[in-house]
Every structure is written in C-alpha cells, then in structure tokens.
N, CA, C and O of each residue as an XYZ file, in Angstrom:
308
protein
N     -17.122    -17.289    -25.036
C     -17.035    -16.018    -24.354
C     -18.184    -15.936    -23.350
O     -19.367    -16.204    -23.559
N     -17.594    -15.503    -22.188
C     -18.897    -15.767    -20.994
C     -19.812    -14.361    -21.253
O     -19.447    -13.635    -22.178
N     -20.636    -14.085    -20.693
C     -21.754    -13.105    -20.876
C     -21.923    -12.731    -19.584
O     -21.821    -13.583    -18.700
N     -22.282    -11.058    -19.202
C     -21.874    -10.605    -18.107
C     -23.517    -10.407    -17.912
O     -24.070     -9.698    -18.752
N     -24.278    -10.954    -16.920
C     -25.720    -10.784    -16.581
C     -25.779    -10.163    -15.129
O     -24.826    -10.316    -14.366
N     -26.959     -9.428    -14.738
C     -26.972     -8.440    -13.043
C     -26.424     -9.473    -12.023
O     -26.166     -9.154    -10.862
N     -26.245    -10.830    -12.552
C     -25.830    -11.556    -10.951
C     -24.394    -11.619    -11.135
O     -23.903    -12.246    -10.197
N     -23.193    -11.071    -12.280
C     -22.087    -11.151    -11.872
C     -21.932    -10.149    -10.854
O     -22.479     -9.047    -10.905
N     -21.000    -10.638     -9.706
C     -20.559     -9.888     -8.664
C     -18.841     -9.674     -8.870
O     -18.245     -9.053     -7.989
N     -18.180    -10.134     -9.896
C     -16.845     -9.798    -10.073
C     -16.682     -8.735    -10.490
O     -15.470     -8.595    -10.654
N     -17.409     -7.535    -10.877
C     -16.811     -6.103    -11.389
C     -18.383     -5.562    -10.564
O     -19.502     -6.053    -10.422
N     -17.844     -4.561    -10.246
C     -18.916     -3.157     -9.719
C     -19.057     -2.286    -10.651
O     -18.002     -1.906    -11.158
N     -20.236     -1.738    -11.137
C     -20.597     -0.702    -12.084
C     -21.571      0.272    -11.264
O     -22.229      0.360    -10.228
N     -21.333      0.716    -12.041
C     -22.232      2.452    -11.873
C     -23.540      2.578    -12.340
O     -23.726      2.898    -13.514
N     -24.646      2.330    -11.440
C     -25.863      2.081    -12.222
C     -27.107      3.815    -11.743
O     -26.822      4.324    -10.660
N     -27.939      4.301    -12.312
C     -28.491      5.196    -12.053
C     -29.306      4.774    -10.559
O     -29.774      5.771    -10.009
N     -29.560      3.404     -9.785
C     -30.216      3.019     -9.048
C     -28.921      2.428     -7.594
O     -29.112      1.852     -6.523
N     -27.886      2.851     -8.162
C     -26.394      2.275     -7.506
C     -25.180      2.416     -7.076
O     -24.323      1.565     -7.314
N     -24.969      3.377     -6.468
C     -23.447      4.067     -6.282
C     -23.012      3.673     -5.441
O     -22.999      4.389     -4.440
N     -22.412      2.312     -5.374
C     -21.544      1.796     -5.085
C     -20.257      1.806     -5.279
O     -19.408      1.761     -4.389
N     -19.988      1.890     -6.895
C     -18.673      1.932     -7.422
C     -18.349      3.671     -7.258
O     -17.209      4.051     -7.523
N     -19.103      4.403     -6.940
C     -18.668      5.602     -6.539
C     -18.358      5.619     -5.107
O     -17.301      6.127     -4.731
N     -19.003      5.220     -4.458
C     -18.307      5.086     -2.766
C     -17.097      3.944     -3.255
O     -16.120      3.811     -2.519
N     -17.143      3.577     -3.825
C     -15.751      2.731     -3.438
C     -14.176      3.785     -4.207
O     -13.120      4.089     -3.651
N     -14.579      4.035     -5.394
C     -13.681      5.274     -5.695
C     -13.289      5.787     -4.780
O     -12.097      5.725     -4.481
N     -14.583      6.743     -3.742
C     -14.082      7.792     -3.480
C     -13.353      7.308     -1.856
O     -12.390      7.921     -1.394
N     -13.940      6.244     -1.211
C     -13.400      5.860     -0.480
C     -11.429      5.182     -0.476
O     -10.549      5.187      0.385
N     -11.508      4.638     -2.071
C      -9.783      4.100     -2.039
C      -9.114      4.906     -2.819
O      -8.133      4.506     -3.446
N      -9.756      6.716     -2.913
C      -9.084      7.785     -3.223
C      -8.843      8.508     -2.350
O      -8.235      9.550     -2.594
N      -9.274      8.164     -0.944
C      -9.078      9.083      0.333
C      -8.038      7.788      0.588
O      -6.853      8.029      0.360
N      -8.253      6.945      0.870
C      -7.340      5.868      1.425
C      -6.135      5.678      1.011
O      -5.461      4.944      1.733
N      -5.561      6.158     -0.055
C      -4.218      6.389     -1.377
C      -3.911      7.588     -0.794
O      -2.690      7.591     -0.634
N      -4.685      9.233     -0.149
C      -4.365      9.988     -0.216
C      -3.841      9.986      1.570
O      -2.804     10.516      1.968
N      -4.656      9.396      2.279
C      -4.471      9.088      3.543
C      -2.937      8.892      3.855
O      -2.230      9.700      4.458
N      -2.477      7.439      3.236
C      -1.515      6.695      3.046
C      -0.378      7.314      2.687
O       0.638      6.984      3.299
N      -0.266      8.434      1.530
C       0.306      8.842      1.235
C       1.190     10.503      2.046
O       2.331     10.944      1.908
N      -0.089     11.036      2.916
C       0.068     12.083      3.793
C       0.876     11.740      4.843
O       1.703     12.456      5.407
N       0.487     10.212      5.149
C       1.046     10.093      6.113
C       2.807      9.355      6.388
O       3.521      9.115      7.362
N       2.868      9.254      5.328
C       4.128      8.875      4.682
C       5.301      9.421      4.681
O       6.491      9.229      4.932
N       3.938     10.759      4.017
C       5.362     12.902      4.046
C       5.533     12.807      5.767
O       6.583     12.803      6.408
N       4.287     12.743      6.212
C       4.490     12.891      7.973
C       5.426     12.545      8.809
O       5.948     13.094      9.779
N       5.616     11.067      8.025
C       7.035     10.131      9.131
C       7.898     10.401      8.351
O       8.838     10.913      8.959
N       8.160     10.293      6.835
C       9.744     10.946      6.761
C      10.024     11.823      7.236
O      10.944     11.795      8.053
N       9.249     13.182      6.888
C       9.347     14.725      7.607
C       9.792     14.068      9.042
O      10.985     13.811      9.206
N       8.906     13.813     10.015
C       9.231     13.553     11.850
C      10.764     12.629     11.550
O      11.732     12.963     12.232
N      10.905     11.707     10.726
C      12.705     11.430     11.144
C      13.754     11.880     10.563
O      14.952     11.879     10.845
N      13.084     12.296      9.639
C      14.675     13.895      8.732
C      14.431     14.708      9.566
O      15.330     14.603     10.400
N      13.425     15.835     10.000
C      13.801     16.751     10.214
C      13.097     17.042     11.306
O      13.749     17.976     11.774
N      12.040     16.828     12.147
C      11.675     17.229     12.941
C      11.271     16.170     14.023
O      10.076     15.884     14.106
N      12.223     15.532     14.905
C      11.875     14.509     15.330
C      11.523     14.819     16.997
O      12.350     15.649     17.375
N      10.779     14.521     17.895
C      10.061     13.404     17.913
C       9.277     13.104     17.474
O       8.697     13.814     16.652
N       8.776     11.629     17.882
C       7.028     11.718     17.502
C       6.333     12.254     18.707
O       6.673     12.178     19.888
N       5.088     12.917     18.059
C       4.226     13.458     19.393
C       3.025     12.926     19.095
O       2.868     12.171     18.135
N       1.970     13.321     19.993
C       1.109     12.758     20.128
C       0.198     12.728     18.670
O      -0.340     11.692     18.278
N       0.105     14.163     17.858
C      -0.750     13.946     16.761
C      -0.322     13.210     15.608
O      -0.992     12.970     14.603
N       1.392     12.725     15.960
C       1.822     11.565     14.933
C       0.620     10.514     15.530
O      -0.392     10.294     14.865
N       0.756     10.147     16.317
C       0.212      9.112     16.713
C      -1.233      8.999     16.700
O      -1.560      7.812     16.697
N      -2.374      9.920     16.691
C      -3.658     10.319     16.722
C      -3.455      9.857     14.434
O      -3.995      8.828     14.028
N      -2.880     10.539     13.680
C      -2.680     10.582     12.317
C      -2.617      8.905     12.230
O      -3.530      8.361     11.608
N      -1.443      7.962     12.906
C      -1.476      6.789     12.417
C      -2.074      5.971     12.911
O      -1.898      4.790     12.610
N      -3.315      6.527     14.182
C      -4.269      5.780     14.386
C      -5.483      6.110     13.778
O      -6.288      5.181     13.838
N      -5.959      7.274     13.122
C      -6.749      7.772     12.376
C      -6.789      6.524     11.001
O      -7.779      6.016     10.475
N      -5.531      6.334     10.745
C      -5.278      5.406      9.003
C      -5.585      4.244      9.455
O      -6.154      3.532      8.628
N      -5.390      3.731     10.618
C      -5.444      2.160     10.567
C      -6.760      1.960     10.476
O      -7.250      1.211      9.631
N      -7.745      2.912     11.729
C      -9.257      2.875     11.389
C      -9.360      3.011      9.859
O      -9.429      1.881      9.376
N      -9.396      3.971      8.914
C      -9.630      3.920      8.253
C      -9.326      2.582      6.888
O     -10.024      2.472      5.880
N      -8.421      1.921      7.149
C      -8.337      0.625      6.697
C      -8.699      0.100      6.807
O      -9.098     -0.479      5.797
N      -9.169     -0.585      8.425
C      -9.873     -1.178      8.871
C     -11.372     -1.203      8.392
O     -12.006     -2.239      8.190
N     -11.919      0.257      8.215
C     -13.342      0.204      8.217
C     -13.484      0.326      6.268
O     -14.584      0.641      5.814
N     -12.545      0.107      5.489
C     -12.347     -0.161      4.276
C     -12.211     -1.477      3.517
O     -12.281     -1.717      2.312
N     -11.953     -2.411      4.780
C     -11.675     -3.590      4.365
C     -13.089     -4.328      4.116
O     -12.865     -5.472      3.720
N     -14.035     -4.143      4.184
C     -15.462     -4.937      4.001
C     -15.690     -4.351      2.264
O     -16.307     -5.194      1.612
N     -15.380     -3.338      1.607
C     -15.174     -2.879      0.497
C     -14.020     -3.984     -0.371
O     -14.183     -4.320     -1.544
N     -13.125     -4.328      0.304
C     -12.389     -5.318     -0.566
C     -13.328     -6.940     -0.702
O     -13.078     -7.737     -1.607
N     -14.291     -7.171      0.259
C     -14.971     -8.420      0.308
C     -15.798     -8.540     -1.144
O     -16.052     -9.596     -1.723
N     -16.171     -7.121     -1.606
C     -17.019     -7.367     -1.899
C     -16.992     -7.814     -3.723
O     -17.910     -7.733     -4.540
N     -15.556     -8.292     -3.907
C     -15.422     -8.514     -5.641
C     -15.460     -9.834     -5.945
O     -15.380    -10.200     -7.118
C-alpha cells in the first residue's frame, strides 16, 4: 500500500496554509453552473425565441473564456 507524503501531487487537499482545493471547487462550480445557464439559453433562443442576438453571443463568449482560463486548473493533478 503506497503512503501519501506532502510531495504527492495526484489529489489536492485543503490545508489551513492552502486553498487551493477551494478555488478549484468554487471555480468548477461556477463552470457546471456557467455551462449549464447557457444551455437553458440556446434551447430557450431555438424553441422559442429565436434569433440569436448579440448577448447570445457576448454569454457564449463569456464561457469559452471562462474555460479557457480554467484549463491550467486541470494541469494541475
């Protein structure tokens, strides 16, 4: 059985000197919620209220940044 010492980097913990694993929570709990808003957005714009306008487009460029600037958070397991 391996033994988990401060230099494993495969799991993030929560240390009183470390909130990391709290920015990463709270960051891929906005990013789930992001994803998900914007989801209601484009079904809503092609059931029922179509076109797209410009703040569709401002919304699904808002998410990609935000993926984008999320992805250095996935490097780090």
């Amino acid at each position: 059985m391996p033994s988990l010492n401060d230099e494993d980097q495969s799991s993030i913990t929560v240390r009183p000197d470390d909130h990391v694993a709290l920015i990463v929570i709270v960051a891929l709990v906005g990013l789930v919620w992001s994803l998900f808003m914007l989801g209601i957005r484009i079904y809503l714009r092609l059931r029922l209220t179509p076109p797209f306008g410009v703040d569709d487009a401002v919304a699904i460029f808002g998410t990609v940044i935000l993926i984008h600037l999320l992805q250095p958070l996935s490097d780090r397991g």
